[in-house]
PDB file of N, CA, C, O and CB in Angstrom:
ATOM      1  N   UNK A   1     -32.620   0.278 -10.863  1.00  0.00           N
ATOM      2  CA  UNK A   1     -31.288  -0.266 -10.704  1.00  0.00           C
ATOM      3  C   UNK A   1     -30.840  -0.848 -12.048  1.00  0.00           C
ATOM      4  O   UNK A   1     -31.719  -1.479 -12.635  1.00  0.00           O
ATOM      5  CB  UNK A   1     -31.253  -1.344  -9.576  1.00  0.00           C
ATOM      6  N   UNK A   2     -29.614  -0.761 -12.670  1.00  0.00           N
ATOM      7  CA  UNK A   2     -29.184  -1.131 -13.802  1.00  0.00           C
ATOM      8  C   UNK A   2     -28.363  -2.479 -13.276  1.00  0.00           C
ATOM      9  O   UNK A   2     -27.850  -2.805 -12.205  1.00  0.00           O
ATOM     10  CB  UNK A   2     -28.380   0.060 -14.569  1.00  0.00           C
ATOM     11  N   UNK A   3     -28.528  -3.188 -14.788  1.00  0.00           N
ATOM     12  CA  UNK A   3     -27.511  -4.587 -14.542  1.00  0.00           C
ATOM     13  C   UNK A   3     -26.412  -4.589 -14.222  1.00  0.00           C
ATOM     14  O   UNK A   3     -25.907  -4.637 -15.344  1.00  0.00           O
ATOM     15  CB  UNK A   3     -27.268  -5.348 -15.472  1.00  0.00           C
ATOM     16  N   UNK A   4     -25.467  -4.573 -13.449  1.00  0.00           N
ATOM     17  CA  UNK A   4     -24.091  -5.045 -13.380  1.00  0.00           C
ATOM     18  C   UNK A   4     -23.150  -5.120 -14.903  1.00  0.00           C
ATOM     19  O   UNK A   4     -22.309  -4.327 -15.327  1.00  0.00           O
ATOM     20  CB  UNK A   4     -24.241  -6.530 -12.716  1.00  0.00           C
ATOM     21  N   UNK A   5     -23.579  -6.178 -15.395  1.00  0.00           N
ATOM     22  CA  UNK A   5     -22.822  -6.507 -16.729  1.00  0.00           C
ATOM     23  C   UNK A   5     -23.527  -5.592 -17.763  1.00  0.00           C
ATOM     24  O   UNK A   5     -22.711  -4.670 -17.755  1.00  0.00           O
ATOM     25  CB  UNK A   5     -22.921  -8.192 -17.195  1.00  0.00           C
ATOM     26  N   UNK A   6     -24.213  -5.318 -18.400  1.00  0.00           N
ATOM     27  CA  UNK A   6     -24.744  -4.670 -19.179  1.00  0.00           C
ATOM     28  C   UNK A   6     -25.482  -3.009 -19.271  1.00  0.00           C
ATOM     29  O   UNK A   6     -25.649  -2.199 -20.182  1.00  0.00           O
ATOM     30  CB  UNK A   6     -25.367  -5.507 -19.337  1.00  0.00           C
ATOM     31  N   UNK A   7     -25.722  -3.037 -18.140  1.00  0.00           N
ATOM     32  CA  UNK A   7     -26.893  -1.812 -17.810  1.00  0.00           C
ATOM     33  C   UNK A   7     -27.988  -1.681 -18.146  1.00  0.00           C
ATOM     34  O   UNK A   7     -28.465  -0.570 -18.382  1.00  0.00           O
ATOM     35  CB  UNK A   7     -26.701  -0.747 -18.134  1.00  0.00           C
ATOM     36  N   UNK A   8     -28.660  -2.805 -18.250  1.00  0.00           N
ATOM     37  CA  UNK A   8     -29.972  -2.316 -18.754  1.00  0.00           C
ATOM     38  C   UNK A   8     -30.475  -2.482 -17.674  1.00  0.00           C
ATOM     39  O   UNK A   8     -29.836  -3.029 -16.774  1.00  0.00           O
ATOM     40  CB  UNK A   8     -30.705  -2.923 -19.893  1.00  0.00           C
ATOM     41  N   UNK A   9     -32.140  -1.914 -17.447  1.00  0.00           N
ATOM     42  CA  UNK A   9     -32.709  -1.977 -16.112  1.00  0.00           C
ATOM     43  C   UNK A   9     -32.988  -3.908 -16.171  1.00  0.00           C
ATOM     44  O   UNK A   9     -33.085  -4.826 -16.985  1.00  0.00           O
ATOM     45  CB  UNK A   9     -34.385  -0.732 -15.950  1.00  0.00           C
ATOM     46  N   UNK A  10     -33.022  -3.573 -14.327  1.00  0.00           N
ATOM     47  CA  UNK A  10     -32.875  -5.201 -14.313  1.00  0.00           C
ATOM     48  C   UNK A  10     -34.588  -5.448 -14.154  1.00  0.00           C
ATOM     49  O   UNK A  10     -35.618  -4.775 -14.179  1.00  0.00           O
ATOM     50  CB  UNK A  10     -31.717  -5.965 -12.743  1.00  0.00           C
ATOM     51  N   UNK A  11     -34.188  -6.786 -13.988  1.00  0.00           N
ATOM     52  CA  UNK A  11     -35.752  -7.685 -14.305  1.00  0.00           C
ATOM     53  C   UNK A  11     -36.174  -8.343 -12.630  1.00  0.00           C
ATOM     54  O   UNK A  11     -35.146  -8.677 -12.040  1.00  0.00           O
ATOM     55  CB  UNK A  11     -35.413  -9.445 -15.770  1.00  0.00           C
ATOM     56  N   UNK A  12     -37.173  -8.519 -11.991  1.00  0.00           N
ATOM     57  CA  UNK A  12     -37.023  -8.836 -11.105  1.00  0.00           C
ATOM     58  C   UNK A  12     -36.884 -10.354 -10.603  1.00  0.00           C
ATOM     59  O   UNK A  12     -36.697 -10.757  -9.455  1.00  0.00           O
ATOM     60  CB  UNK A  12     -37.705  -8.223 -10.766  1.00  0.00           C
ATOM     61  N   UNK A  13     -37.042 -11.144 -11.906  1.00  0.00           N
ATOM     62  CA  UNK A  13     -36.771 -12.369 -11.723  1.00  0.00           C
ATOM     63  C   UNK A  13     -35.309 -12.956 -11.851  1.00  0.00           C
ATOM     64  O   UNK A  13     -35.136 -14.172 -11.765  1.00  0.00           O
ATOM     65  CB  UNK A  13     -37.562 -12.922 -12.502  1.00  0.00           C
ATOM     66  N   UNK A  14     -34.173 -12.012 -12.074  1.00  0.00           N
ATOM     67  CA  UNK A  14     -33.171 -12.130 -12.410  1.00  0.00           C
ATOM     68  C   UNK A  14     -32.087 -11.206 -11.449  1.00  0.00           C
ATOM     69  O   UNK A  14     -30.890 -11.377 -11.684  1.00  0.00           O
ATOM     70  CB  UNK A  14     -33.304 -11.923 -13.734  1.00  0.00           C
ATOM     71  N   UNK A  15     -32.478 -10.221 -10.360  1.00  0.00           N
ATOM     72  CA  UNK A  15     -31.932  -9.352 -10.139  1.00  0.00           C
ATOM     73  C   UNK A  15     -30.705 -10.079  -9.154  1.00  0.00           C
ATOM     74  O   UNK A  15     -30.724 -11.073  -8.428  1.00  0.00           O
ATOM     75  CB  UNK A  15     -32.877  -8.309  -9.693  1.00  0.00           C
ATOM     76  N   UNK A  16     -29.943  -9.367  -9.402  1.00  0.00           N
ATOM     77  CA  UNK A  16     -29.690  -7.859  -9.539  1.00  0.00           C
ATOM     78  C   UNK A  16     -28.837  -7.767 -11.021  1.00  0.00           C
ATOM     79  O   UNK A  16     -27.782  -7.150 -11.172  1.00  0.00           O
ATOM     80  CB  UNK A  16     -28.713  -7.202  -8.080  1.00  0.00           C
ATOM     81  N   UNK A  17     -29.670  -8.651 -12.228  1.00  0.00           N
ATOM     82  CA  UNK A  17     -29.390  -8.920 -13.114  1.00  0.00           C
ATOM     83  C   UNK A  17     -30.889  -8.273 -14.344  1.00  0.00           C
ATOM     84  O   UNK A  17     -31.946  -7.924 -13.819  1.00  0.00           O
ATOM     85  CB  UNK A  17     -28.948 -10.397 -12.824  1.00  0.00           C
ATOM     86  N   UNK A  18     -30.741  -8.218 -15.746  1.00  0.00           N
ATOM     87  CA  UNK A  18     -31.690  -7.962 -16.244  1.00  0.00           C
ATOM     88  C   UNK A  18     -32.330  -9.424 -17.276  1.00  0.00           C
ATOM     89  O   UNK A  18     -33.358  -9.419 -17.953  1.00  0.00           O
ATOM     90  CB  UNK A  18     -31.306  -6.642 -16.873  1.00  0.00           C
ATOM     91  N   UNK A  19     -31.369 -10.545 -17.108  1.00  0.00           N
ATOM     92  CA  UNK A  19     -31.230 -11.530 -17.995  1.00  0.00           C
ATOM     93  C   UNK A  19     -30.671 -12.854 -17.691  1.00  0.00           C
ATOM     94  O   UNK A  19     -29.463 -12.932 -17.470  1.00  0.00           O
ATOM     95  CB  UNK A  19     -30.595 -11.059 -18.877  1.00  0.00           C
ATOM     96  N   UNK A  20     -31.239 -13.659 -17.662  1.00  0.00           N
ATOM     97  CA  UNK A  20     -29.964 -15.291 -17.268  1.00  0.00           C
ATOM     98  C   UNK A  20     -28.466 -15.015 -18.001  1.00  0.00           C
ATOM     99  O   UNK A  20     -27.311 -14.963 -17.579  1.00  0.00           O
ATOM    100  CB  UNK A  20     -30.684 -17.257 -18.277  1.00  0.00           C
ATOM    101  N   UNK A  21     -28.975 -14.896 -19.060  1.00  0.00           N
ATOM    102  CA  UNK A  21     -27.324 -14.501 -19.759  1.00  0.00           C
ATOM    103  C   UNK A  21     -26.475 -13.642 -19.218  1.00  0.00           C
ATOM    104  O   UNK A  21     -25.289 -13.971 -19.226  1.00  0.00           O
ATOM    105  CB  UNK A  21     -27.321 -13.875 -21.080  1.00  0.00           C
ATOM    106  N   UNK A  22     -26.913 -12.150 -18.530  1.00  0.00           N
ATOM    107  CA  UNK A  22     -26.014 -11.615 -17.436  1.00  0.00           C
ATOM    108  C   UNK A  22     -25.706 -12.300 -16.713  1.00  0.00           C
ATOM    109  O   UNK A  22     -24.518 -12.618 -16.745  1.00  0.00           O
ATOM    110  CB  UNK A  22     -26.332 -10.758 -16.750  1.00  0.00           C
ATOM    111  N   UNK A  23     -26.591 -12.912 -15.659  1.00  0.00           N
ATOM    112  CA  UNK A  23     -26.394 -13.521 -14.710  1.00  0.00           C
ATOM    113  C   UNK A  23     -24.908 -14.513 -14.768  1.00  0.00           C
ATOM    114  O   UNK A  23     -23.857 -14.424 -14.134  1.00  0.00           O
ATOM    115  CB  UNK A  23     -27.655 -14.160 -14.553  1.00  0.00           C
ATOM    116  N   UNK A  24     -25.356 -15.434 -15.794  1.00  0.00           N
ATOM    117  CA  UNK A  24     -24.313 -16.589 -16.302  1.00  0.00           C
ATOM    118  C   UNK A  24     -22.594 -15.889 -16.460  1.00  0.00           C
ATOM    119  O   UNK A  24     -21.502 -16.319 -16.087  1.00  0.00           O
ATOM    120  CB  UNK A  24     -24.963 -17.211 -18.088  1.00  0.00           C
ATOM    121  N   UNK A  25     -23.011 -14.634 -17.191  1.00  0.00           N
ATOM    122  CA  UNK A  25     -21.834 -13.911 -17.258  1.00  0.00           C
ATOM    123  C   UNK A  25     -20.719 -13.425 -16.169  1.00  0.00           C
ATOM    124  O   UNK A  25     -19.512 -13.280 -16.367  1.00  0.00           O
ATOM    125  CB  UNK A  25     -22.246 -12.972 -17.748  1.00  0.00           C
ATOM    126  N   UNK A  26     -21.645 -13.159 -14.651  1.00  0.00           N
ATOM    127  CA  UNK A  26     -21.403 -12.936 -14.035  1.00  0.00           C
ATOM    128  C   UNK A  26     -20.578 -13.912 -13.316  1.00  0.00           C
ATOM    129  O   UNK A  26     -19.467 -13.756 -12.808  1.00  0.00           O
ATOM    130  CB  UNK A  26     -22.156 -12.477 -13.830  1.00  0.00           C
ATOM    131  N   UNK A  27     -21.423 -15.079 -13.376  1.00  0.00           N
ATOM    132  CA  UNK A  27     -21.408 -16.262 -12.729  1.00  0.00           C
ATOM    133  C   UNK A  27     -19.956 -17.094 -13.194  1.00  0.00           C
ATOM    134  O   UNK A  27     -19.374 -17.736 -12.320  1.00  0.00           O
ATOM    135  CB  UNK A  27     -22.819 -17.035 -13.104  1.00  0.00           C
ATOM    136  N   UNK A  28     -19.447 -17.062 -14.469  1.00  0.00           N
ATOM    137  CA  UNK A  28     -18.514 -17.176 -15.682  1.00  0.00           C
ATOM    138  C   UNK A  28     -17.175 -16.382 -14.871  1.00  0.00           C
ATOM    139  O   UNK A  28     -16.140 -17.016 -14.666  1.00  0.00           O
ATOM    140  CB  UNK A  28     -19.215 -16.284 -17.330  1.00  0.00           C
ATOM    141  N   UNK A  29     -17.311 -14.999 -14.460  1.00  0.00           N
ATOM    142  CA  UNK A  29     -16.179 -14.016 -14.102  1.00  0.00           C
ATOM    143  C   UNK A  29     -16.238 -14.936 -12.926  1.00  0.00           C
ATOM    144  O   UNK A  29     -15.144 -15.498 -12.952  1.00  0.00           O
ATOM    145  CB  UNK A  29     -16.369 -12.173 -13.961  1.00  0.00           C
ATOM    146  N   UNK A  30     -16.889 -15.381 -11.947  1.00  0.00           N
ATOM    147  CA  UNK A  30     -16.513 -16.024 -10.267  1.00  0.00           C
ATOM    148  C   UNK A  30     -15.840 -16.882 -11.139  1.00  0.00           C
ATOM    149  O   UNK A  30     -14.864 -16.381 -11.698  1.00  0.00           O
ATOM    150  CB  UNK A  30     -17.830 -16.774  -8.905  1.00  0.00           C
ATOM    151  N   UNK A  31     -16.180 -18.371 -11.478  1.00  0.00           N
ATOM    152  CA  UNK A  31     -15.945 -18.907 -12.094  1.00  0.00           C
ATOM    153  C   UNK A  31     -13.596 -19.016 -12.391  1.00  0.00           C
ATOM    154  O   UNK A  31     -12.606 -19.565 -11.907  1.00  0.00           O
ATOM    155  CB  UNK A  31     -17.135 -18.350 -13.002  1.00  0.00           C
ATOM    156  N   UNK A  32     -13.931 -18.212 -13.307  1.00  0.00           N
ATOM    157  CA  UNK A  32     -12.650 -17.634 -14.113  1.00  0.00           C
ATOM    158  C   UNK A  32     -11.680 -17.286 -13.080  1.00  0.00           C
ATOM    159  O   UNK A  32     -10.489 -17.595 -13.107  1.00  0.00           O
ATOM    160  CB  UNK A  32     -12.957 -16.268 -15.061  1.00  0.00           C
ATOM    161  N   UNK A  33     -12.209 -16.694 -12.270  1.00  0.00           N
ATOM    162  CA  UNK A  33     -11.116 -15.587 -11.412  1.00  0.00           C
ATOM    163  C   UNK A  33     -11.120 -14.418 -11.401  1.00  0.00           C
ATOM    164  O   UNK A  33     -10.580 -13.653 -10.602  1.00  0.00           O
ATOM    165  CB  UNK A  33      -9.917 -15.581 -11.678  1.00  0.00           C
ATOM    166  N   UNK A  34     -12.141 -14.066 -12.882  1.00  0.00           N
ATOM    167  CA  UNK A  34     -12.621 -12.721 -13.232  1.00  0.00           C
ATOM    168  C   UNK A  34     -12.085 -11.429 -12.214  1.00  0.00           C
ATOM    169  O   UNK A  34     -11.461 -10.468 -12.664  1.00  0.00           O
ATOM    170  CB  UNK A  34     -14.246 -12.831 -13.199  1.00  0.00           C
ATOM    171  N   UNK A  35     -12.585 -11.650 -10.202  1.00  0.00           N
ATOM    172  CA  UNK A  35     -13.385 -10.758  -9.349  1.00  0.00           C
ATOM    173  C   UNK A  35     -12.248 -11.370  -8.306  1.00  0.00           C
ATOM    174  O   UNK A  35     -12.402 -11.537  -7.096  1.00  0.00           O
ATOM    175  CB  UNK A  35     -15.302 -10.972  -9.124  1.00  0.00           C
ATOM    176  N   UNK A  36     -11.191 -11.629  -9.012  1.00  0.00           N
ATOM    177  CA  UNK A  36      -9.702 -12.013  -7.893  1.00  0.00           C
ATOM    178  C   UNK A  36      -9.400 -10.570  -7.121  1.00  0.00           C
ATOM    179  O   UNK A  36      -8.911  -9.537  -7.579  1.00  0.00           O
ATOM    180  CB  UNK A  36      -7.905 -12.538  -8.994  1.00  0.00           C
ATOM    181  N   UNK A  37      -9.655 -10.737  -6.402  1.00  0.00           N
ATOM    182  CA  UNK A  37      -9.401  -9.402  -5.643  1.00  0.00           C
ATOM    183  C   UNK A  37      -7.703  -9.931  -4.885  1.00  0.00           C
ATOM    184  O   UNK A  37      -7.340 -10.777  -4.067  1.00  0.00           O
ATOM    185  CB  UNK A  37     -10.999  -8.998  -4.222  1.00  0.00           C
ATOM    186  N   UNK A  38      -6.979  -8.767  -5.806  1.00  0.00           N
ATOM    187  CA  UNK A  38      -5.227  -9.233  -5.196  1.00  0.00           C
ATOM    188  C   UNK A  38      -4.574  -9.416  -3.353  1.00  0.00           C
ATOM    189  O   UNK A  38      -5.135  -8.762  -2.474  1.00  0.00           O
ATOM    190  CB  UNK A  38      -4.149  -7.750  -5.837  1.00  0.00           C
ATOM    191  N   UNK A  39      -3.908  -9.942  -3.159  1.00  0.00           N
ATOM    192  CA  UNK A  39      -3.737  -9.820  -1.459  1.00  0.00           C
ATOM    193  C   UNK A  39      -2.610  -9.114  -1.112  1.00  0.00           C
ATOM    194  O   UNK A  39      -2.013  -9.079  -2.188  1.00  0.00           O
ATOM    195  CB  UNK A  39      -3.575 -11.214  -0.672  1.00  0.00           C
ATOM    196  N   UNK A  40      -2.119  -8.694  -0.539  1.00  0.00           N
ATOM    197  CA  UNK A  40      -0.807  -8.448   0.326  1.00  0.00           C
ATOM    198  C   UNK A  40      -0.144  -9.071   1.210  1.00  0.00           C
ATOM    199  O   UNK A  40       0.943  -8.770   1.703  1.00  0.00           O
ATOM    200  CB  UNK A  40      -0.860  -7.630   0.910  1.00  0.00           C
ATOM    201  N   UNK A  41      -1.153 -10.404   1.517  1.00  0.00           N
ATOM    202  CA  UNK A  41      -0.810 -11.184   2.632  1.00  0.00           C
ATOM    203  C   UNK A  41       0.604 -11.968   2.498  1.00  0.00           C
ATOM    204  O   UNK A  41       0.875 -12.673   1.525  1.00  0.00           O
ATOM    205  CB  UNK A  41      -1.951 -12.148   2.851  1.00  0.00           C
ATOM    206  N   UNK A  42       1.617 -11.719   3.786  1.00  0.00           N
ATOM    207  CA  UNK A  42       2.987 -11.928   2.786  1.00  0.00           C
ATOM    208  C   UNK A  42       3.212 -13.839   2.998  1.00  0.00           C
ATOM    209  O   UNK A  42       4.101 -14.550   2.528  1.00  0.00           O
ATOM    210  CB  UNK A  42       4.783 -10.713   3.602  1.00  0.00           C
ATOM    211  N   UNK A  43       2.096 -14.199   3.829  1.00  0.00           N
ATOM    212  CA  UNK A  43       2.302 -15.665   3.011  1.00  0.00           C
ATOM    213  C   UNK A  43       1.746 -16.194   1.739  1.00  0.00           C
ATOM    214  O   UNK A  43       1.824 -17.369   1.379  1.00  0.00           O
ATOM    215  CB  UNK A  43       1.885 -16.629   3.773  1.00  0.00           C
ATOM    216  N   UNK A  44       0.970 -14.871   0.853  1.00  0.00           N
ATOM    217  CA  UNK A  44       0.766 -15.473  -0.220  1.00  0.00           C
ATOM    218  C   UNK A  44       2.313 -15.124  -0.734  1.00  0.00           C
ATOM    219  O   UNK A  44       3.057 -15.793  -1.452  1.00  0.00           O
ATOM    220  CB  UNK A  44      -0.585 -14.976  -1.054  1.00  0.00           C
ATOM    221  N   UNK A  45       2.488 -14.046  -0.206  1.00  0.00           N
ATOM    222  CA  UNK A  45       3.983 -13.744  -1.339  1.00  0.00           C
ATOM    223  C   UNK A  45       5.408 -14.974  -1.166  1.00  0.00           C
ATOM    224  O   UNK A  45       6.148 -15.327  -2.085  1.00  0.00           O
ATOM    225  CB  UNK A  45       4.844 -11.816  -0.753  1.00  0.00           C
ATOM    226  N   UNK A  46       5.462 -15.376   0.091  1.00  0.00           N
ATOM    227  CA  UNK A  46       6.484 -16.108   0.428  1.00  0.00           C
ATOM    228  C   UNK A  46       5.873 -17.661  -1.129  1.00  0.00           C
ATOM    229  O   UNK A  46       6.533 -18.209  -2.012  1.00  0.00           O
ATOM    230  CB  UNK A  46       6.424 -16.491   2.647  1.00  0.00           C
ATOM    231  N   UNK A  47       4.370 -17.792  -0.704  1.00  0.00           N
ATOM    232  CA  UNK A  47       4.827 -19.126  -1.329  1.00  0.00           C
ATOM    233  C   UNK A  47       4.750 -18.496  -3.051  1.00  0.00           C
ATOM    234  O   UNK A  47       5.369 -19.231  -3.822  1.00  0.00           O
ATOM    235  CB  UNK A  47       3.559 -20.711  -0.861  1.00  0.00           C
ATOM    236  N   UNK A  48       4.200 -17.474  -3.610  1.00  0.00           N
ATOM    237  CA  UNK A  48       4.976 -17.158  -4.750  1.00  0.00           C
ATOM    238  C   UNK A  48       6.289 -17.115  -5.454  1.00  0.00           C
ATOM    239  O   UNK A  48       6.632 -17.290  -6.623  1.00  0.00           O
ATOM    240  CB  UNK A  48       4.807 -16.448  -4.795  1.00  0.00           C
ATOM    241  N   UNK A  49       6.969 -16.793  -4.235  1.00  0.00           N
ATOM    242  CA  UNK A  49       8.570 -16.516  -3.985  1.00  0.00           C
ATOM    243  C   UNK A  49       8.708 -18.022  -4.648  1.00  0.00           C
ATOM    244  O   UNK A  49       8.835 -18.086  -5.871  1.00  0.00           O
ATOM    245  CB  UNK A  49       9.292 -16.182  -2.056  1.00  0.00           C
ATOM    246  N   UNK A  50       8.688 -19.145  -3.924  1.00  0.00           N
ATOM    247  CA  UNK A  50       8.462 -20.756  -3.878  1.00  0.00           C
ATOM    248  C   UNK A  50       8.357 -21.196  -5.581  1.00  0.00           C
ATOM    249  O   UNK A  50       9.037 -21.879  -6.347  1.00  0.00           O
ATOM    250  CB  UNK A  50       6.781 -21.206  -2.890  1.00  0.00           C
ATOM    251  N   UNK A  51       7.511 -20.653  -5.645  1.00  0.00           N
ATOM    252  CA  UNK A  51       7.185 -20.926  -6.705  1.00  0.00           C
ATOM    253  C   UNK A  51       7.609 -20.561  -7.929  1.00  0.00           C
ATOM    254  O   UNK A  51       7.695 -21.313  -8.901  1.00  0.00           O
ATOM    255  CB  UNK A  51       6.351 -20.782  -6.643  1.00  0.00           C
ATOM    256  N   UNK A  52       7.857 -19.500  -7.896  1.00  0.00           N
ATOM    257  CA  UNK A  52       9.429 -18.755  -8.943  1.00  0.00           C
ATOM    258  C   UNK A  52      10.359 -19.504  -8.769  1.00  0.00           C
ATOM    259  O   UNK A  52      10.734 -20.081  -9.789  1.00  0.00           O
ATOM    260  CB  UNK A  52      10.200 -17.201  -8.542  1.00  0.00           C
ATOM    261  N   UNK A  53      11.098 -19.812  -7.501  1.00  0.00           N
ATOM    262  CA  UNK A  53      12.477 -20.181  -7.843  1.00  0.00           C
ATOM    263  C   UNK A  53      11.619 -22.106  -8.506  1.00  0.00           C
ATOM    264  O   UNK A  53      12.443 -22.612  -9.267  1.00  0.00           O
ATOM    265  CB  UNK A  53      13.965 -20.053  -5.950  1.00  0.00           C
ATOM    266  N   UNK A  54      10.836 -22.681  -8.409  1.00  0.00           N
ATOM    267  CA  UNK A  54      10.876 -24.462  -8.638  1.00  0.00           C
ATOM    268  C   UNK A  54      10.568 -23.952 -10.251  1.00  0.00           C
ATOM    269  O   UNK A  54      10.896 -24.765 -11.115  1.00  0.00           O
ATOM    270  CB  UNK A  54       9.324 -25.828  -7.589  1.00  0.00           C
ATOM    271  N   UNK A  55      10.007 -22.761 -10.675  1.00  0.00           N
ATOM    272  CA  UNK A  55      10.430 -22.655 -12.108  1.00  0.00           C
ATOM    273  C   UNK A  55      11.958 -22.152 -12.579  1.00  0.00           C
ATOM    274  O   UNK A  55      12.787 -22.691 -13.312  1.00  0.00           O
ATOM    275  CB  UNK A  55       9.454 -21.707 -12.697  1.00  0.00           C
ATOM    276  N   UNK A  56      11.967 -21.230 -12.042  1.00  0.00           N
ATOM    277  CA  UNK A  56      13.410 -20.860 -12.493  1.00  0.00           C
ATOM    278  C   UNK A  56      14.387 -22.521 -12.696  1.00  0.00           C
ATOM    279  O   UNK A  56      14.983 -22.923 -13.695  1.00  0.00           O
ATOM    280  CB  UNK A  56      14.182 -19.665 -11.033  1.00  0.00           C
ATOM    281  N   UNK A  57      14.226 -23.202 -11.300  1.00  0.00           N
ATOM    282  CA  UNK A  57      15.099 -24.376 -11.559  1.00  0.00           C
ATOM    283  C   UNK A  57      14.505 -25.313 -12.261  1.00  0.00           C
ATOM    284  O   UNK A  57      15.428 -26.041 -12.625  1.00  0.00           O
ATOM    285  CB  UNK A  57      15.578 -24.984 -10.442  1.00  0.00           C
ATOM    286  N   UNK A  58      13.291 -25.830 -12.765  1.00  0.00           N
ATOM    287  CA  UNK A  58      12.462 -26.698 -13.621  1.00  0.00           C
ATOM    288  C   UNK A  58      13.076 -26.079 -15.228  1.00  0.00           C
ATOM    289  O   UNK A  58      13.373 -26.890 -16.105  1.00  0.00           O
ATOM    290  CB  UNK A  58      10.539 -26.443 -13.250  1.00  0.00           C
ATOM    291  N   UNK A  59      13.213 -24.540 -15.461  1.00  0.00           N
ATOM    292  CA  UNK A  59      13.503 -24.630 -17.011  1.00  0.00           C
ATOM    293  C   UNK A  59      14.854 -25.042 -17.513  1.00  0.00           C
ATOM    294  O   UNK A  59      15.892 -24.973 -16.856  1.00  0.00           O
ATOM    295  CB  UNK A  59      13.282 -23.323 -17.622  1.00  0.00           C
ATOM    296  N   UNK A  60      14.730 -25.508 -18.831  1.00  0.00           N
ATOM    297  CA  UNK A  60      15.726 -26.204 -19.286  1.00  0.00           C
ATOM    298  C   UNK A  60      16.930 -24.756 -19.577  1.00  0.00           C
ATOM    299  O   UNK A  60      16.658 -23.570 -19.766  1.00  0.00           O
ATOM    300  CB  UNK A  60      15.140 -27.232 -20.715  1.00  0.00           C
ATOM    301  N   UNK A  61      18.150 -25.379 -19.520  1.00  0.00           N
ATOM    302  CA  UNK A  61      19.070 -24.248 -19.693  1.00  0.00           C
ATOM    303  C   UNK A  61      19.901 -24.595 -20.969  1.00  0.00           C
ATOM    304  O   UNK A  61      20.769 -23.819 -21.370  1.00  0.00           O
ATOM    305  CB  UNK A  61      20.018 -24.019 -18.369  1.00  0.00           C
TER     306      UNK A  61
END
């Protein structure tokens, strides 16, 4: 099995990684938002909507 982040074969003290430093890397992308998997759900969209217009009206004109 190859690493995820890198490809090298993995290590078994690390798997399904070959290295802490993959690992961390990996760990870094959760972290981040890296592995945001997008939604469709339309109450995320409504409160996006929300959220556009309190900028639109927050910038200076």
């Amino acid at each position: 099995m190859a690493c995820p982040i890198c490809e090298k074969p993995t290590e078994t003290a690390f798997r399904p990684f070959c290295s802490k430093r993959c690992a961390d890397v990996d760990l870094a992308k959760w972290f981040t938002g890296g592995y945001a998997i997008p939604a469709d759900d339309p109450e995320d969209a409504e409160e996006l909507e929300i959220q556009l217009q309190h900028t639109e009206r927050d910038k200076p004109h």
